[in-house]
N, C-alpha and C positions, 0 to 999 in steps of 0.2 A: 955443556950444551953444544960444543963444537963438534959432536958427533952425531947430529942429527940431521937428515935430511930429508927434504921433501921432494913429492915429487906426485906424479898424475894417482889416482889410485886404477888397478889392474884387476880383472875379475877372481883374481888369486888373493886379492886383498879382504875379499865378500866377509870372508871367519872373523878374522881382528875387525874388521869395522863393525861387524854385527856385535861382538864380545863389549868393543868399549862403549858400541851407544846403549848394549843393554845394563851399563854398570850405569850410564846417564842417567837411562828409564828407573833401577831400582833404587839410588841414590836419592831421585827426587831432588836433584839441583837443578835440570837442564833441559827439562823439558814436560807437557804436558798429557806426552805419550804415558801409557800404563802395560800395552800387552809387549811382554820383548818380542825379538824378532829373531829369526833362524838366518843361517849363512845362505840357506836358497834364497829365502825372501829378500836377502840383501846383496846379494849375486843378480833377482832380476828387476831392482832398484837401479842399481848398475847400469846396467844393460839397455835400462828406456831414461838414461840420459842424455841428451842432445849436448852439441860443445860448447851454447851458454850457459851450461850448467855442469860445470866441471865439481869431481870429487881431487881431494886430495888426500894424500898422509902424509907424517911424520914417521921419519922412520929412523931409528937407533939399533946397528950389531944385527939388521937384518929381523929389526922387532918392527910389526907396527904401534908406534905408542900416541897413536891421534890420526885423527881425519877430519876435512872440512868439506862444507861444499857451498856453491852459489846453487840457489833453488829460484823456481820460478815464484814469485809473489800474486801473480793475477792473471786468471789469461786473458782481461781483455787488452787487446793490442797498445790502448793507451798508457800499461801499466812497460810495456818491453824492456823499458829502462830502467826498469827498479828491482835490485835481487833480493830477496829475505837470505839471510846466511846462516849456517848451523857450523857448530864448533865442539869434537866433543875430544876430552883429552882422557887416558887411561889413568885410573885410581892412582898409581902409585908414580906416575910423573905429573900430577898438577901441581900447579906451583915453581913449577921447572923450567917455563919459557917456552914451553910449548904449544899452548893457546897462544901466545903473542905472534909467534912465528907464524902458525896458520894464518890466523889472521889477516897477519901484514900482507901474507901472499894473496891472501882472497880479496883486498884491497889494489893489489897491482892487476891482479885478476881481473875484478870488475873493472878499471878501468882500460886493459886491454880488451876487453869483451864489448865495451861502449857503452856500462853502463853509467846511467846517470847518479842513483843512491843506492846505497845499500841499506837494509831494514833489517831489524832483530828483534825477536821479545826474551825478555829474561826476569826471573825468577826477583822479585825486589831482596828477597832473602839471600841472591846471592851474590853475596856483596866483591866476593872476587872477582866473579863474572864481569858487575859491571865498572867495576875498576877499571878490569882490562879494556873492555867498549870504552870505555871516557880516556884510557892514555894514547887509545889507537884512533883518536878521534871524532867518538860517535856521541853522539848527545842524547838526551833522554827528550821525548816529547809528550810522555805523555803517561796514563796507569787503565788498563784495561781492566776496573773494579771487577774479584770475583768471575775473572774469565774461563775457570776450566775449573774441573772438582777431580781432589786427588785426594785418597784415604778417609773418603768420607766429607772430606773440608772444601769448601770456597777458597782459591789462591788468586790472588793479583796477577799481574805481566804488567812490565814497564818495558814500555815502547822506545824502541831506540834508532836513528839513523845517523848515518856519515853521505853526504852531498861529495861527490868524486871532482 
């Protein structure tokens, strides 16, 4: 793991970050998106990010192997404090320290940024997922019954935050 580093993500990064959230989306661990996404659509994702809302990666030997980001949670101004975050790590490095590290960073992140909590939802099923939330600090508040339909099915989301 001493080979890995992180750092801002760059519009050259659009490919890999589009590749590993579409292994997210086809996996079905990490989220409730269904259509992938193209390297443009995530080139001008990119692009209409403002700097409270920074992307990152992970990066290994000049690979990307993960990206993170703080996302806006609400627009009304009473929310400004509060980021929802997204974490997604490539097939064949989870489990490697990879998620932790994004993580931590989007944790120092938010509070140089000013915010006040950070927010996530995650898959009850994925129990590595929220392993990592519970040692990085974040608590469960809560289970959003049957919130999104995937493959035909009804799936939960357990509600999570960390207070900065």
């Amino acid at each position: 793991m001493g080979d890995i580093a992180l750092r801002p993500a760059t519009p050259a990064d659009a490919g890999a970050i589009c590749r590993i959230y579409n292994q997210g989306i086809e996996d079905r661990v990490a989220t409730l998106e269904t259509e992938l996404r193209t390297p443009t659509e995530r080139r001008a994702w990119l692009a209409a990010r403002g700097p409270r809302h920074p992307v990152i990666v992970a990066e290994s030997g000049g690979e990307v192997v993960g990206w993170a980001s703080l996302n806006a949670f609400n627009p009304r101004a009473a929310y400004d404090h509060v980021a929802d975050l997204s974490v997604y790590v490539e097939r064949g490095w989870r489990g490697r320290g990879v998620g932790r590290r994004l993580l931590e960073r989007l944790v120092a992140l938010g509070r140089e940024l000013g915010y006040h909590k950070l927010v996530l939802a995650a898959f009850p099923f994925n129990r590595a997922g929220i392993a990592l939330y519970e040692r990085c600090g974040f608590r469960e508040v809560g289970v959003y019954r049957e919130q999104g339909r995937l493959d035909g099915r009804w799936v939960d989301t357990v509600v999570m935050e960390r207070l900065l």
